[in-house]
py3Dmol code that shows the C-alpha trace and the ligand (Angstrom):
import py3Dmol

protein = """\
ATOM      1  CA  UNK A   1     -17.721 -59.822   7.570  1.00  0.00           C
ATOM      2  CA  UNK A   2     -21.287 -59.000   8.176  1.00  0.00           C
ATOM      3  CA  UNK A   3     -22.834 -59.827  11.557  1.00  0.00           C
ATOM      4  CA  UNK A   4     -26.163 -59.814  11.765  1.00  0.00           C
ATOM      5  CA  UNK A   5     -28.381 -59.721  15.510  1.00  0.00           C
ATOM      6  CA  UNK A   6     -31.140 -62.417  15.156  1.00  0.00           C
ATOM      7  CA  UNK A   7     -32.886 -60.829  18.092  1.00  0.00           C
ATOM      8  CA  UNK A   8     -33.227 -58.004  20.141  1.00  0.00           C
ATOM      9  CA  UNK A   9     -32.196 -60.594  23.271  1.00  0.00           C
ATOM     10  CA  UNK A  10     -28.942 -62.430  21.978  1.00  0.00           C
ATOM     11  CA  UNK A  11     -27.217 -64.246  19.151  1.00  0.00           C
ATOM     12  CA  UNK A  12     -25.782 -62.750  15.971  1.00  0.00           C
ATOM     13  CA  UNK A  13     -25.598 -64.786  12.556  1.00  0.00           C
ATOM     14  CA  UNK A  14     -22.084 -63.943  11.048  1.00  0.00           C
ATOM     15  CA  UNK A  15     -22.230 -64.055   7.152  1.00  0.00           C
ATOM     16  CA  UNK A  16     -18.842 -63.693   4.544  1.00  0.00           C
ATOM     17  CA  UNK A  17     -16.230 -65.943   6.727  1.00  0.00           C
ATOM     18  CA  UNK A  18     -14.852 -69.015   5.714  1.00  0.00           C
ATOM     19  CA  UNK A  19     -13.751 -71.026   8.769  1.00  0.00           C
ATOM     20  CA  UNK A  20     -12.185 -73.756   6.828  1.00  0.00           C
ATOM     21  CA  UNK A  21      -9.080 -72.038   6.276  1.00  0.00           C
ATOM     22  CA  UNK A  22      -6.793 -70.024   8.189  1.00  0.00           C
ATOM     23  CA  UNK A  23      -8.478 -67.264   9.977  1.00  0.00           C
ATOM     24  CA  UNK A  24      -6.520 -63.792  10.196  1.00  0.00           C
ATOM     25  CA  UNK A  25      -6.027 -62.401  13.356  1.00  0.00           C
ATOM     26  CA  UNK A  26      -8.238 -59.430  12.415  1.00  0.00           C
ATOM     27  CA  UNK A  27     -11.530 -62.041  11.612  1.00  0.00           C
ATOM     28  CA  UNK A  28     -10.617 -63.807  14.547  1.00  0.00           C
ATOM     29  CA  UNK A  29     -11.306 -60.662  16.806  1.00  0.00           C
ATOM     30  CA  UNK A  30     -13.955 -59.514  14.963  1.00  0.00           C
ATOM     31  CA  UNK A  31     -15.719 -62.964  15.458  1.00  0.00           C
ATOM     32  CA  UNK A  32     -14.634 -62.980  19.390  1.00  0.00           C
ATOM     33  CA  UNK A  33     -16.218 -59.711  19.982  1.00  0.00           C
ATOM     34  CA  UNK A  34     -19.244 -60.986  18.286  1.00  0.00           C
ATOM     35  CA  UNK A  35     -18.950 -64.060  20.597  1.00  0.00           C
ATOM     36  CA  UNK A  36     -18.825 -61.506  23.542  1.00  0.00           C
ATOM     37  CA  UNK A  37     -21.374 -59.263  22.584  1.00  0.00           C
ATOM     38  CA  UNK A  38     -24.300 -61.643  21.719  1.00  0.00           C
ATOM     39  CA  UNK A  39     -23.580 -64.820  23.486  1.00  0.00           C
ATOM     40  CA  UNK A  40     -23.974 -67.290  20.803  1.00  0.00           C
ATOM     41  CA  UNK A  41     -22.738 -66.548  17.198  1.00  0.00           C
ATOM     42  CA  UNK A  42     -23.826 -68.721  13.910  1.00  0.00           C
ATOM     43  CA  UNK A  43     -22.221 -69.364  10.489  1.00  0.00           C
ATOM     44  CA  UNK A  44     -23.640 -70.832   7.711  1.00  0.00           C
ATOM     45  CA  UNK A  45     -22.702 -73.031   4.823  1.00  0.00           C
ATOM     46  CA  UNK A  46     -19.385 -74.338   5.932  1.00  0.00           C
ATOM     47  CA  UNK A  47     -17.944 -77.221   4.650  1.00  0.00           C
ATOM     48  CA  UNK A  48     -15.676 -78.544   7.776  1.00  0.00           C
ATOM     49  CA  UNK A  49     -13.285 -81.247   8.514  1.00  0.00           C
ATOM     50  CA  UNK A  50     -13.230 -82.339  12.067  1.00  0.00           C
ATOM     51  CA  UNK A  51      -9.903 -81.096  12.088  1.00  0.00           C
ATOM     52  CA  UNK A  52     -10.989 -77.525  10.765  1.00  0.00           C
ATOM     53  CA  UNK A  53     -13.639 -77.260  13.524  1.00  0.00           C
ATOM     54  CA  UNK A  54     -10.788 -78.771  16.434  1.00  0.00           C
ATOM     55  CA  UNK A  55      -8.705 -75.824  14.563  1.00  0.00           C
ATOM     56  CA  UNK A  56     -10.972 -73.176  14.784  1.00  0.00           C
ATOM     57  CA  UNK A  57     -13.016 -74.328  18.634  1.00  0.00           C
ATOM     58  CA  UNK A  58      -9.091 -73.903  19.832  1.00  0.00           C
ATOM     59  CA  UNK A  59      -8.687 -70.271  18.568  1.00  0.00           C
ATOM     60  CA  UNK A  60     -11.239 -69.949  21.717  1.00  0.00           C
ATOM     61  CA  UNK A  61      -8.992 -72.015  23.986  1.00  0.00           C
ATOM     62  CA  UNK A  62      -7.998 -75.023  25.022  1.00  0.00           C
ATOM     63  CA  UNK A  63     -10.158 -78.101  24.134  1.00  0.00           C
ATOM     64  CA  UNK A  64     -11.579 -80.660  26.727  1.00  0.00           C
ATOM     65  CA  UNK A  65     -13.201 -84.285  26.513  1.00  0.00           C
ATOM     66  CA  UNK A  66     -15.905 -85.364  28.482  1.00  0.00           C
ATOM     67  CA  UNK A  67     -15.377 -87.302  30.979  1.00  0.00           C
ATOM     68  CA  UNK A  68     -19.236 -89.172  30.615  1.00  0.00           C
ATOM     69  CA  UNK A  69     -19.873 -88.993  27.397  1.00  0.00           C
ATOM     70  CA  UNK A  70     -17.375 -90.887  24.644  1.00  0.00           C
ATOM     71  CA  UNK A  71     -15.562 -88.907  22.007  1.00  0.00           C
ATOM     72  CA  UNK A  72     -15.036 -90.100  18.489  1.00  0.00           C
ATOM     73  CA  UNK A  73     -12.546 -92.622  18.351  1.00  0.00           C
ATOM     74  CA  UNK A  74     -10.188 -90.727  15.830  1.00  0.00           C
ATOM     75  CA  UNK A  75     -10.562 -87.245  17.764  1.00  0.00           C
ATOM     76  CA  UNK A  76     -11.804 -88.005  21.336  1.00  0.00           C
ATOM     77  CA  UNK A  77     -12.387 -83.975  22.062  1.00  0.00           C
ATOM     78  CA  UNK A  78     -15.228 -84.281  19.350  1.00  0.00           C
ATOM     79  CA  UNK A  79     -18.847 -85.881  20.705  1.00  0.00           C
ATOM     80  CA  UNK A  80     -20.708 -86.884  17.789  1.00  0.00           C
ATOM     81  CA  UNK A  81     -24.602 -86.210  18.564  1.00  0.00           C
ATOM     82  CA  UNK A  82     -26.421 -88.658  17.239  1.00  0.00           C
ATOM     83  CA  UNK A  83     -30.659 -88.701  17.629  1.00  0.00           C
ATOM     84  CA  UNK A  84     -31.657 -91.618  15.240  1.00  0.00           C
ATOM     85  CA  UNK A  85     -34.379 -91.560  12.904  1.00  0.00           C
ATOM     86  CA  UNK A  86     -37.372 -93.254  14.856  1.00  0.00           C
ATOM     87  CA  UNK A  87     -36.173 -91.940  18.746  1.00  0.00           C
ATOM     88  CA  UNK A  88     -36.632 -88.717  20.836  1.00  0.00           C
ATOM     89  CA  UNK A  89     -34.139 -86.346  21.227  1.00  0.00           C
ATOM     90  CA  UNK A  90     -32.199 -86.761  24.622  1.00  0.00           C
ATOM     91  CA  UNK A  91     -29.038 -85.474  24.357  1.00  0.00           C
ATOM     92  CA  UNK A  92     -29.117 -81.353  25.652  1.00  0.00           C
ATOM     93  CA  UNK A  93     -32.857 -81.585  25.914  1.00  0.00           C
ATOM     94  CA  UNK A  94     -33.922 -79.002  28.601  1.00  0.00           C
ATOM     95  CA  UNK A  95     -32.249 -76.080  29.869  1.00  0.00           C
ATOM     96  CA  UNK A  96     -28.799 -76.420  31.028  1.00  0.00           C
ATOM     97  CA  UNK A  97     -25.198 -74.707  30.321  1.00  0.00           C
ATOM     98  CA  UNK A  98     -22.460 -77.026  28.940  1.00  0.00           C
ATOM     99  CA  UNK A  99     -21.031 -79.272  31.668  1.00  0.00           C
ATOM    100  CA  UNK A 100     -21.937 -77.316  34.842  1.00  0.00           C
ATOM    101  CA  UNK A 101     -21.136 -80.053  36.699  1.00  0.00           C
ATOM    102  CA  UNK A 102     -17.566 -79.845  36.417  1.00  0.00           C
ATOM    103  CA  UNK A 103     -15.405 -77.617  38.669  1.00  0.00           C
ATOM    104  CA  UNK A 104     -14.664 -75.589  35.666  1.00  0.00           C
ATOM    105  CA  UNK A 105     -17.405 -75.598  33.489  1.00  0.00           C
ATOM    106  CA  UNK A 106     -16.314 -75.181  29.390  1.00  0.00           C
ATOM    107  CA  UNK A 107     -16.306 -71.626  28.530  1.00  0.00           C
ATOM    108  CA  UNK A 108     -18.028 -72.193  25.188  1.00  0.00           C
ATOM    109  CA  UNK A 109     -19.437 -74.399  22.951  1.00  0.00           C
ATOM    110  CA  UNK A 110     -18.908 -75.137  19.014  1.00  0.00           C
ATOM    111  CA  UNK A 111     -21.592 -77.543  17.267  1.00  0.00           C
ATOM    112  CA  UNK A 112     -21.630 -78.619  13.593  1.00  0.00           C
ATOM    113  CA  UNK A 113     -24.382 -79.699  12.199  1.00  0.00           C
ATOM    114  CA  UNK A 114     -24.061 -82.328   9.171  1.00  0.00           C
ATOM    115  CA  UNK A 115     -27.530 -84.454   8.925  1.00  0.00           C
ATOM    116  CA  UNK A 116     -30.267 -82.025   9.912  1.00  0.00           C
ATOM    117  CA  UNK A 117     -33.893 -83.379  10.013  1.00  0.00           C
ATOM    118  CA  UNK A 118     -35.949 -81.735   6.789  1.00  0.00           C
ATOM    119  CA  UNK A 119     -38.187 -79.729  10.100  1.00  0.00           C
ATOM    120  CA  UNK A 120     -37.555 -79.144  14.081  1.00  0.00           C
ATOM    121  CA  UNK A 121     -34.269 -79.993  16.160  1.00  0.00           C
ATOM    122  CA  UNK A 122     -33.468 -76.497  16.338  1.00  0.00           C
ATOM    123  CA  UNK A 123     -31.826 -74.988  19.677  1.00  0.00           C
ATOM    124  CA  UNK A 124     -32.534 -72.262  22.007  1.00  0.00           C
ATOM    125  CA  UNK A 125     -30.736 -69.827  23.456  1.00  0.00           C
ATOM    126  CA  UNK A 126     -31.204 -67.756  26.348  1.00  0.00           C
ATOM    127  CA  UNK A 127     -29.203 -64.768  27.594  1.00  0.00           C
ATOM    128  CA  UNK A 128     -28.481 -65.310  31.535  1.00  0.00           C
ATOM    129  CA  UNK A 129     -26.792 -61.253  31.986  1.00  0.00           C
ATOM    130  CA  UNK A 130     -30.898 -60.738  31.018  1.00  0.00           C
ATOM    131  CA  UNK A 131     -31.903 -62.853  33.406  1.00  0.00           C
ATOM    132  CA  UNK A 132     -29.797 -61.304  35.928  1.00  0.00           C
ATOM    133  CA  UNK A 133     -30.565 -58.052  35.102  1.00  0.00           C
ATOM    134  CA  UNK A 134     -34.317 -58.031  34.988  1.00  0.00           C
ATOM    135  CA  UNK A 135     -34.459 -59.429  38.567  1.00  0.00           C
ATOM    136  CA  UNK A 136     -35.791 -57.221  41.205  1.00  0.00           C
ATOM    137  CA  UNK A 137     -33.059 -55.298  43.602  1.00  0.00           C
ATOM    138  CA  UNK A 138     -34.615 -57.178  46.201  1.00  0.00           C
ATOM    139  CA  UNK A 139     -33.809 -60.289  44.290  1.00  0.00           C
ATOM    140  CA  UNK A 140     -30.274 -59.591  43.277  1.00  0.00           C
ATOM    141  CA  UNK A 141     -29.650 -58.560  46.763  1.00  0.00           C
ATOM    142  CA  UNK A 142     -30.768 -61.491  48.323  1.00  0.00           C
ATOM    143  CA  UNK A 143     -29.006 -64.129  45.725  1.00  0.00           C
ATOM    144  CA  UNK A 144     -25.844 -62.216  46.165  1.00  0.00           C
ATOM    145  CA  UNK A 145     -23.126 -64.342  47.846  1.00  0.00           C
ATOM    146  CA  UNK A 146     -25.475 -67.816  47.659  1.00  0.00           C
ATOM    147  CA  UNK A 147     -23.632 -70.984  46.356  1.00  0.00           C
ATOM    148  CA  UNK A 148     -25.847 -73.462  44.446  1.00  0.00           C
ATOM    149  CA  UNK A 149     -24.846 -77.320  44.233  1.00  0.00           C
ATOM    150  CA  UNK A 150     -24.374 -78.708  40.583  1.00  0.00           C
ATOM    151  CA  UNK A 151     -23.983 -82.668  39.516  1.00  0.00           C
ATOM    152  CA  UNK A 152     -24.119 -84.912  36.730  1.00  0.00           C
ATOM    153  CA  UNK A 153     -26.658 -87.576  38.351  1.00  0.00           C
ATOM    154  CA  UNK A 154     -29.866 -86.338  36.968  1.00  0.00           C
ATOM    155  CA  UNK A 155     -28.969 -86.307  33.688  1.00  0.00           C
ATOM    156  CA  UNK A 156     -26.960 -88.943  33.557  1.00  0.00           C
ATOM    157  CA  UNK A 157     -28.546 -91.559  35.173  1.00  0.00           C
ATOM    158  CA  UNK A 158     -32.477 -91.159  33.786  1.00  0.00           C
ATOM    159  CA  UNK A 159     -33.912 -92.190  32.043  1.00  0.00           C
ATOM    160  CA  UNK A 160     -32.213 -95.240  29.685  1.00  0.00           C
ATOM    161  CA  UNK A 161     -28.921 -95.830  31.741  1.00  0.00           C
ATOM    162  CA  UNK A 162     -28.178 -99.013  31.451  1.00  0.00           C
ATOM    163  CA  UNK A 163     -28.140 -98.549  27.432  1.00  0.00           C
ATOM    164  CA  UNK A 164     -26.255 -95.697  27.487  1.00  0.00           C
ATOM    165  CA  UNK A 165     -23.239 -97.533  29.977  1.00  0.00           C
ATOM    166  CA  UNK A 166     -23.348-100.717  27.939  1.00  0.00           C
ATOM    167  CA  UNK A 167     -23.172 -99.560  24.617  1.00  0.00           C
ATOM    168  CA  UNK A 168     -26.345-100.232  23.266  1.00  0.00           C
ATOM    169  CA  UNK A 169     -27.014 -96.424  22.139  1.00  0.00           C
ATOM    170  CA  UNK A 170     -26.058 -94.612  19.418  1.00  0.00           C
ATOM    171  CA  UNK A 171     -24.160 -92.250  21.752  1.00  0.00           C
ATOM    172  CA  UNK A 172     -21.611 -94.209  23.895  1.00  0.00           C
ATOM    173  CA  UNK A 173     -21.419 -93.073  27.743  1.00  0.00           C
ATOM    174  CA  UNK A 174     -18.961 -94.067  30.509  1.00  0.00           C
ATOM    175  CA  UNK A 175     -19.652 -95.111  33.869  1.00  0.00           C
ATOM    176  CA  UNK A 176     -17.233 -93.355  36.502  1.00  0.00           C
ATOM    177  CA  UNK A 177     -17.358 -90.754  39.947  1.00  0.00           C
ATOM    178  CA  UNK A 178     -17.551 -87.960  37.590  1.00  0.00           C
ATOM    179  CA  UNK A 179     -21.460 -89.176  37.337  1.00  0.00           C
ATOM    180  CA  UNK A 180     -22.272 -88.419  41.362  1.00  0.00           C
ATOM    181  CA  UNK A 181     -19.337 -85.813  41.794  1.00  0.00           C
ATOM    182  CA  UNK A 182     -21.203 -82.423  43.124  1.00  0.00           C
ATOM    183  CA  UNK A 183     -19.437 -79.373  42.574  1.00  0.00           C
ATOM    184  CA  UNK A 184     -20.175 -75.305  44.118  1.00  0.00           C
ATOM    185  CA  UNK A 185     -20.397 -72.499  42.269  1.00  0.00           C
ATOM    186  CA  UNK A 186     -22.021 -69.027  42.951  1.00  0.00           C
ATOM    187  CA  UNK A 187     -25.262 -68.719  41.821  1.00  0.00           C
ATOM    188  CA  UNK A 188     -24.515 -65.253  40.328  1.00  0.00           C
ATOM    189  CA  UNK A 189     -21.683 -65.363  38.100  1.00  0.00           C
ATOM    190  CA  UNK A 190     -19.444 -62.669  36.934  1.00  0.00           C
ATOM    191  CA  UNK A 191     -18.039 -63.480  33.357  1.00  0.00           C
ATOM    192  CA  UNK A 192     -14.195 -62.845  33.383  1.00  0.00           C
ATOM    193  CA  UNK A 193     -14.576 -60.989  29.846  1.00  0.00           C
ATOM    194  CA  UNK A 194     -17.005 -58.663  29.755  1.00  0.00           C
ATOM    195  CA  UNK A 195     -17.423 -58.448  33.966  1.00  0.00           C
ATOM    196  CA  UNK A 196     -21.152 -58.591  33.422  1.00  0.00           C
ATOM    197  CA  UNK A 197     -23.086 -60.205  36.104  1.00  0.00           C
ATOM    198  CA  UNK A 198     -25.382 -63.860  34.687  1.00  0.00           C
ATOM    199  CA  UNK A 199     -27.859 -65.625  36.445  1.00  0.00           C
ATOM    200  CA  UNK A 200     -25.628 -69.440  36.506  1.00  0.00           C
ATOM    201  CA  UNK A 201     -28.407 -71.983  37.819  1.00  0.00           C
ATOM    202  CA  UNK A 202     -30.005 -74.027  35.432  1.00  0.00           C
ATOM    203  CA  UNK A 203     -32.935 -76.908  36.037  1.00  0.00           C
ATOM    204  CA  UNK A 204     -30.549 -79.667  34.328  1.00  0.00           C
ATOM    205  CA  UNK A 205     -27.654 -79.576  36.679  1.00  0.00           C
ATOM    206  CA  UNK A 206     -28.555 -77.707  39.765  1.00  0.00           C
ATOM    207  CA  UNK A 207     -29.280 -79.878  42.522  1.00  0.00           C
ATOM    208  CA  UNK A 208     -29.790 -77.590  45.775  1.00  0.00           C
ATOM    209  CA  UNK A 209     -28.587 -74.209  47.525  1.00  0.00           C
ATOM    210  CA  UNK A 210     -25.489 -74.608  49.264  1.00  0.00           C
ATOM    211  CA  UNK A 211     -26.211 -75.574  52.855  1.00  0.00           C
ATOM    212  CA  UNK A 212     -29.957 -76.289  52.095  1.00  0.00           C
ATOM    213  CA  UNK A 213     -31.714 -78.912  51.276  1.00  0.00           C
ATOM    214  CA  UNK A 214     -33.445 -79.874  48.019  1.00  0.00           C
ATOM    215  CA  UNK A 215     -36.724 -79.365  49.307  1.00  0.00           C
ATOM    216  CA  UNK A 216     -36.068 -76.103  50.518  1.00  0.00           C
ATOM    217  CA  UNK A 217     -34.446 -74.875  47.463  1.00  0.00           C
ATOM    218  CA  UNK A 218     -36.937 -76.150  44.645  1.00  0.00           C
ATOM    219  CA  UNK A 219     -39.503 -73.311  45.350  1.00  0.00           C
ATOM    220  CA  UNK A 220     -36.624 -70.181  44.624  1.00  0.00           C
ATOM    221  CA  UNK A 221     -34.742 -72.783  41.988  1.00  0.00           C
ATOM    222  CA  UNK A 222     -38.028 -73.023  40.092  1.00  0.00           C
ATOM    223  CA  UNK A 223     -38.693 -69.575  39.976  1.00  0.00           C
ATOM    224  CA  UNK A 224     -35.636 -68.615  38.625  1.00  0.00           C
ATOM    225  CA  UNK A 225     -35.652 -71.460  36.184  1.00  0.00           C
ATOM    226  CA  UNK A 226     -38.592 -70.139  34.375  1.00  0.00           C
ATOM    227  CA  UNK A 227     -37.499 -66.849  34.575  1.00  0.00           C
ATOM    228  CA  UNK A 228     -34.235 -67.871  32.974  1.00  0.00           C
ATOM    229  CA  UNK A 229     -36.245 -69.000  30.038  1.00  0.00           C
ATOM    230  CA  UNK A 230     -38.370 -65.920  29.438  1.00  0.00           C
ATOM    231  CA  UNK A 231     -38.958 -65.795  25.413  1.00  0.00           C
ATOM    232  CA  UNK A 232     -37.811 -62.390  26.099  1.00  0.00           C
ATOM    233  CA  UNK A 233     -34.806 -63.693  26.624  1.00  0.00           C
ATOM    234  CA  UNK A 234     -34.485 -66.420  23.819  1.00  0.00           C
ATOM    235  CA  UNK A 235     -32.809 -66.406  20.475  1.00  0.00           C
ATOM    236  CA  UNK A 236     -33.636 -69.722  18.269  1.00  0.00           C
ATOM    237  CA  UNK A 237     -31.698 -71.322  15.753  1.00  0.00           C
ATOM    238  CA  UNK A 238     -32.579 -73.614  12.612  1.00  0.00           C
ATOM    239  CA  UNK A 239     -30.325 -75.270  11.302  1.00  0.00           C
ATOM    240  CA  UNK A 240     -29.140 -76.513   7.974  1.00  0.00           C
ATOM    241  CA  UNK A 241     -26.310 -78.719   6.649  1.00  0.00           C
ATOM    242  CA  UNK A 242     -23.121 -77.048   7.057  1.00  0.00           C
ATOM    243  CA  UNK A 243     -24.300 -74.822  10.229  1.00  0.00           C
ATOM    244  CA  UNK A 244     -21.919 -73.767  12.909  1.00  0.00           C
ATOM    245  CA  UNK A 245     -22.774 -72.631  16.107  1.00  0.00           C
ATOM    246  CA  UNK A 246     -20.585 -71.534  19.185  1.00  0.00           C
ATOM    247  CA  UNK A 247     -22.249 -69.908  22.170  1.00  0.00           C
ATOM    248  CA  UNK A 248     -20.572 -68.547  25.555  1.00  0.00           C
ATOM    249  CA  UNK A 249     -21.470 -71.160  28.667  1.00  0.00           C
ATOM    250  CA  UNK A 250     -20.539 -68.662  30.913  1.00  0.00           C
ATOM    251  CA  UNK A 251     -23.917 -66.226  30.237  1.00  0.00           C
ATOM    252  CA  UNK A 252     -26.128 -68.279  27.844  1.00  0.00           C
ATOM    253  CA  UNK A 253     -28.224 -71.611  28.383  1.00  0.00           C
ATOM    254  CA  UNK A 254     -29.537 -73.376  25.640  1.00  0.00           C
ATOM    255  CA  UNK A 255     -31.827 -76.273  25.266  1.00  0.00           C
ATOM    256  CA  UNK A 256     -31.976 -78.911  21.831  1.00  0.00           C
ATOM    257  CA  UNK A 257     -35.559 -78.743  20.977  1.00  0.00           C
ATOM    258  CA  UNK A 258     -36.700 -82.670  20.740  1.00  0.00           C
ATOM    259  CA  UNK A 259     -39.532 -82.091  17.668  1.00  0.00           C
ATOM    260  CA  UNK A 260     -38.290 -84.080  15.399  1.00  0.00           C
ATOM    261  CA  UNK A 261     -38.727 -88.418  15.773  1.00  0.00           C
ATOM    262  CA  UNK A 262     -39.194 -89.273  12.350  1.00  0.00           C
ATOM    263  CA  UNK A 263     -35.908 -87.977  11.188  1.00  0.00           C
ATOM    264  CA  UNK A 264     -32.324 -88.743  12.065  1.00  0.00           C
ATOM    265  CA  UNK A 265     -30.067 -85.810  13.153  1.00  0.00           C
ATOM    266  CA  UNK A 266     -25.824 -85.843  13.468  1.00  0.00           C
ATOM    267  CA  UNK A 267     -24.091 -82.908  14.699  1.00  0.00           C
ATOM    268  CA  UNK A 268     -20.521 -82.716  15.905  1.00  0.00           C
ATOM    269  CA  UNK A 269     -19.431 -81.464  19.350  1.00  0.00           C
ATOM    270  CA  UNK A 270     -16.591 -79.584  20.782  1.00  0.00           C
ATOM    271  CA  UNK A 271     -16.258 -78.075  24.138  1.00  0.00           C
ATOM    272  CA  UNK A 272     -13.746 -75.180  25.187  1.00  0.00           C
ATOM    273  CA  UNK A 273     -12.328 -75.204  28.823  1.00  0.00           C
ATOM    274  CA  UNK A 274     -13.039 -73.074  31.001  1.00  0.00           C
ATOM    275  CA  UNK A 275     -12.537 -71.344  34.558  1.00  0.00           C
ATOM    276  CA  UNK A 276     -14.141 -71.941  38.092  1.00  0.00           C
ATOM    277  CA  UNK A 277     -17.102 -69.260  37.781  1.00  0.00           C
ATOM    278  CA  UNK A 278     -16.524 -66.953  40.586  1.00  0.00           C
ATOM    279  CA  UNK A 279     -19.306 -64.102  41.945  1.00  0.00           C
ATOM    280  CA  UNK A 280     -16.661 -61.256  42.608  1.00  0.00           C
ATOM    281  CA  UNK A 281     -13.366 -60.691  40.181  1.00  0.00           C
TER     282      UNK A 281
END
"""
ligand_1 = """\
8
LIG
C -25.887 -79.466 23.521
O -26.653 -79.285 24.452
O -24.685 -79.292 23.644
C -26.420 -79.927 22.176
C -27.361 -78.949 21.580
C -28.007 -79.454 20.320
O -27.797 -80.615 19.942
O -28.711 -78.671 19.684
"""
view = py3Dmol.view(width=600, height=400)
view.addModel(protein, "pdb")
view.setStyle({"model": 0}, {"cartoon": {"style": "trace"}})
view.addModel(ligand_1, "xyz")
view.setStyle({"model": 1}, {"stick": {}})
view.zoomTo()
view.show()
């Protein structure tokens, strides 16, 4: 197995694995160290079942469904993303980590791409223990302990709702409290693996600062969503027919670059559970 960096910020192509089969124990760890290490890992030229990518997303843990967005019918913990040929891109357009909005978020995130547009619909990556890290001591010390608000309503309710609840989309959504539910987590987040501190707000689900109000937290949200996104940051993937991707929701965001109208794209969609992020082990 040869794992290769794709930049000097995160995310790590892994070449000479076959994840259709059974994996040994050995490639397993090799690939979860990877996973650790660079925050979003990338295999190429798989030919998958959706049973050999439920297989190999559960080697990470346990699997979820969404509780907004439908599942396939024949494997509900599978979201098939569809962008048809002719509309934007919505789905994972802008920054965000998986499913902040729940109380615990899904730890990772494992995408298969089987229709990829001839140009553009690539994703970006961004590494959030960076964005932590590079922040000033004055900074860190003054985000320390602060609580930030996360929910589902923004991007779940703009901007086509009504075809997205009734069925009229090529992606299938349900209506229910999970939509306007707001959830707390600390706005620094230690990951329970590799106990490095992330920046954890991100400009899709963050509403406010916990016991603020919006107003008063857009200035300091905004300023740390841009710095979140530094290129410096950034890792960017292309991808091709047969393209796997998994990347860690607990220290990465990512954003589905929407480039790409003319051409239809179809990528399948697992999520990992996860645990409530906490600031302090
Ligand atoms: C997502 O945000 O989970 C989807 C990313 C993509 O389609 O590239």
């Amino acid at each position: 197995m040869d794992v290769r960096p794709l930049t000097g910020a995160m995310g790590a192509e892994i070449l000479g694995v076959r994840l259709s089969g059974a994996l040994s124990n050995a490639d397993f760890d090799a690939i979860h160290q990877a996973f650790l290490d660079y925050g979003a890992i990338f295999f190429r030229d798989q030919t998958l079942r959706r049973e050999d990518q439920i297989a190999f997303a559960r080697r990470f843990g346990d699997l979820e469904e969404h509780p907004i967005v439908e599942g396939m019918a024949e494997h509900s913990e599978i979201i098939k993303v569809v962008k048809p040929k002719g509309e934007a891109a919505e789905f994972g357009v802008g920054w965000h980590t998986d499913n902040s909005f729940f109380q615990k978020p899904s730890k990772a995130t494992c995408l298969y791409g089987e229709v990829i547009p001839p140009y553009g619909g690539d994703t970006v990556y961004a590494n959030q223990y960076l964005a932590y890290e590079t922040l000033s001591d004055g900074m860190k010390a003054m985000l320390e302990g602060l609580e930030a608000i996360h929910s589902a309503e923004r991007a779940y309710t703009e901007p086509q709702t009504r075809d997205k609840y009734e069925g009229r989309r090529a992606m299938r959504y349900r209506w229910s409290e999970a939509v306007l539910r707001e959830v707390v987590h600390p706005v620094l987040r230690l990951h329970p693996e590799t106990k490095r501190k992330a920046l954890y707000v991100n400009p899709t689900f963050t509403v406010r600062f916990k016991d603020m109000t919006e107003e008063e937290s857009r200035p300091l949200l905004h300023y740390l969503y841009q710095h979140c996104a530094r290129p410096d940051f950034c890792c960017r993937f292309v991808w091709r027919k047969g393209s796997l991707a998994l990347w860690d929701n607990r220290c990465a965001q990512h954003y589905a670059v929407d480039d790409y109208r003319d051409y239809e794209r179809v990528m399948f969609r697992v999520t990992v559970k996860g645990d409530a992020p906490r600031g302090k082990i």
